[in-house]
Steps between C-alpha positions, in 0.01 A plus 500: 500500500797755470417783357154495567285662835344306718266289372235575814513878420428414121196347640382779781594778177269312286205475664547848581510602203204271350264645777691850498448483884763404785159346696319318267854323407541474905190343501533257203837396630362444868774726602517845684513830314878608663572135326394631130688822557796345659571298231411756212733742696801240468412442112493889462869466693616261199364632203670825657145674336147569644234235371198687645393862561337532857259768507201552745524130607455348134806377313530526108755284293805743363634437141754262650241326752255461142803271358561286742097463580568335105778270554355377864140460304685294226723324767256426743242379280753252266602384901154433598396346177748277534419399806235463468485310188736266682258457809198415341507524168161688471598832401336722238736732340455808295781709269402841514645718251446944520661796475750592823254836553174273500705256748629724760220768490231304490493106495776437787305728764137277460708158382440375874120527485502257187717266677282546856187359272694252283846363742532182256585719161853634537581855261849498339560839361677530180650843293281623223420235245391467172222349316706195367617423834119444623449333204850272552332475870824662629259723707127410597359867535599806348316846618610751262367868426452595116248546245345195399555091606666288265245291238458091516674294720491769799319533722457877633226640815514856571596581764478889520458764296776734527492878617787680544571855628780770704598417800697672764546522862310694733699786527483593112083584561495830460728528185289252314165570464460462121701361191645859421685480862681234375819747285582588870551156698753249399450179336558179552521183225537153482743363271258197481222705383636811328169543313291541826466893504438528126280235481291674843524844330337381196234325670458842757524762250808617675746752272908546617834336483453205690833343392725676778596406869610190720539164354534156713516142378197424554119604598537399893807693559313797286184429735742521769692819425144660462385399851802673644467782350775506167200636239187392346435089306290365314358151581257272506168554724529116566887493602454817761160412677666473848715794449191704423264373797845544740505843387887493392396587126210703400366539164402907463370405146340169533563214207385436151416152347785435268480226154629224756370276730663220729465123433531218642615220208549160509479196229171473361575110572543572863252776557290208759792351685400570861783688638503767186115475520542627916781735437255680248207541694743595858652783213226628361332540809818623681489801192131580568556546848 
């Protein structure tokens, strides 16, 4: 194990995380809440780097805490799989393929309520994959945002339609009251989705040069930059609900239905196996909520 924390503050961090609570993990783990910080203390000590923020009693992931939450979810669940496999012999698994955004913003946070209702169907998460790999059955489910679903062998269920819209933090409110305020506040853009304010401004109407300002990697560090304060995003309605009922981002201007939608696709062969069958209802249900 050189090299490597301790393998017991893995585990406190990632229930922590998954539950973005030191008490629910405390109580999940049937251990004390000075136990679940003690040990994410010591794993903040090794990384040398902060893996929460701690504000008003409620901890958020950082950008660093966000990548390991990844590699433990990967980790843990090819560990328990295994073990599982090797126990009984019983399991269900699913290969579950989406964008990183759609994974850390939204399907890791409620991921534990599908698994609280179905605790024989184990979710290995994969990077974003293509159609041929469903097809090759290299992935089982593929939720992907874009126009329209593939023809024939796929099978595609909507999942969302997708609004998207400015968002900043709180204390931008009273610059940004209209699109017109926008030549004044700094921007922010995703590398992964450098189309994102064109595409909103065509939908909203909205006239300027949209093409200066910040750019990150991708749309959660964007989404991230925003909430603290670095300038203005655009993103999904979908990816940000928490933000938005936290209060962390506001959206002064509201959102506009774009061309795209999110789906949920799998192949048409498969589209009644029992575990893809319960992941879509738990997901579509999970989106309505």
């Amino acid at each position: 194990m050189t090299g490597l924390p301790p393998l017991r503050a893995l585990h406190y961090f990632h229930q922590a995380a998954l539950n973005s609570s030191f008490s629910l993990a405390a109580e999940h783990l049937h251990v004390t809440h000075s136990a679940i910080s003690h040990q994410i203390r010591q794993l903040e000590s090794w990384m040398g780097k902060p893996l929460f923020v701690r504000t008003q009693g409620r901890v958020k992931l950082t950008s660093h805490g966000e990548r390991l939450l990844l590699s433990c979810q990967k980790a843990f669940s090819e560990l328990h799989s295994t073990c599982e496999s090797i126990r009984t012999g019983m399991r269900y698994h699913l290969k579950v393929s989406c964008s990183p955004s759609f994974l850390s913003q939204w399907l890791i946070p409620r991921i534990a309520t599908f698994y609280q209702r179905h605790p024989d169907i184990e979710i290995q998460f994969q990077a974003l994959a293509n159609i041929n790999q469903l097809r090759s059955e290299h992935t089982d489910i593929l939720v992907l945002s874009q126009e329209q679903p593939p023809d024939g062998d796929i099978d595609a269920t909507l999942v969302s339609e997708d609004y998207t819209g400015p968002l900043c933090a709180p204390l931008f409110a009273q610059r940004f009251r209209s699109d017109r305020d926008l030549a004044e506040l700094p921007l922010l853009h995703a590398d992964t989705h450098l189309q994102a304010w064109s595409e909103w401004a065509n939908r909203a109407g909205a006239r300027g040069n949209f093409r200066a300002g910040k750019h990150f990697e991708n749309l959660t560090l964007a989404i991230q930059a925003a909430r603290n304060g670095l300038g203005v995003i655009i993103a999904p309605r979908l990816l940000v609900r928490q933000e938005l009922e936290d209060g962390t981002l506001i959206a002064p201007i509201g959102f506009v239905r774009v061309d795209r939608a999110t789906w949920m696709m799998t192949k048409e062969g498969r589209r009644h196996d029992a575990e893809i069958s319960l992941f879509r209802n738990w997901l579509r249900e999970a989106a309505q909520a």
